[in-house]
N, C-alpha and C positions, 0 to 999 in steps of 0.2 A: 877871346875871353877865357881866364883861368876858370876851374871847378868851383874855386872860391868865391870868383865874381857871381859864378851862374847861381850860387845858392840863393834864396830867399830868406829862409828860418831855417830854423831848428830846434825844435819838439819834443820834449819827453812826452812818449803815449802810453803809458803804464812801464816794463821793464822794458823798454827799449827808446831808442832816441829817431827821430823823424827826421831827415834834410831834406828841404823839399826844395825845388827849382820851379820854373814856370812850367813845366812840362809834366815834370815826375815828381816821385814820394820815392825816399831810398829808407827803409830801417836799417838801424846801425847797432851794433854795441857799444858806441862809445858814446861817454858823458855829457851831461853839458859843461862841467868844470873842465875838460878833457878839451871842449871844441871850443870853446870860450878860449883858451891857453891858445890853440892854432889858428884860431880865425880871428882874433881880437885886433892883429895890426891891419887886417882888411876890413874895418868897416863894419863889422858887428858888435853890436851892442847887448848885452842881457837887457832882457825884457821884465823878467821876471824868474823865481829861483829855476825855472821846468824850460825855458825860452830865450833864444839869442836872436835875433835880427840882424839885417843885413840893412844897414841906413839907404842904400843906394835903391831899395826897393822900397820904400815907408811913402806911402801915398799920403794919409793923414793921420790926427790923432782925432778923439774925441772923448770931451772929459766927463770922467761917475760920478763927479760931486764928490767923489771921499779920497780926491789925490792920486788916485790912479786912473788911466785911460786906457780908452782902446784902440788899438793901435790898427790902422790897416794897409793893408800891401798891396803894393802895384804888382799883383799876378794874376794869372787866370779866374784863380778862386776867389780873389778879394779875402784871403786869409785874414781872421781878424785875432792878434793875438793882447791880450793884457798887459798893460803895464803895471807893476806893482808899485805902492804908494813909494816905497822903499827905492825905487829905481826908475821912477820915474825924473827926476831931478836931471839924472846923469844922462837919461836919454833925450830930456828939453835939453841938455847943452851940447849933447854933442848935436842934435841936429840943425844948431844956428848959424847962419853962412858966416 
């Protein structure tokens, strides 16, 4: 399994960015537009403007009534990140078989 497979998310947590795996939490300095650019042909999708995802870990979705969901992850933590109304669309297509 590549570094890329093992990620889950990836996080803005105030000035710093989150990759998390099933195991660990790494902070980073680099972006989300920065990791969205490198992880984009593997399978991650932006979540939302702070959030990428990894499709190959997205257990399910569940919808706010106002077009965005919430999004959660098959890892330890049951990670539940946001999808925003605005990117929500592009993350129901890419997750259609």
């Amino acid at each position: 399994m590549s570094v890329a497979e093992s990620v889950t998310s990836a996080e803005r947590v105030g000035r710093r960015t989150v990759l998390r795996t099933n195991e660990h939490e790494y902070p980073t300095y680099y972006t989300i537009d920065r990791l969205e650019k490198r992880l984009g042909a593997n399978g991650f999708v932006r979540a939302n403007p702070g959030a990428l995802v990894n499709l190959r870990f997205v257990d399910h979705l569940v919808p706010n009534g106002d077009g965005s969901y919430d999004l959660y992850l098959k890892d330890r933590n049951s990670t539940v990140i946001t999808v925003s109304r605005s990117r929500s669309r592009q993350l129901l297509t890419s997750l259609e078989p």
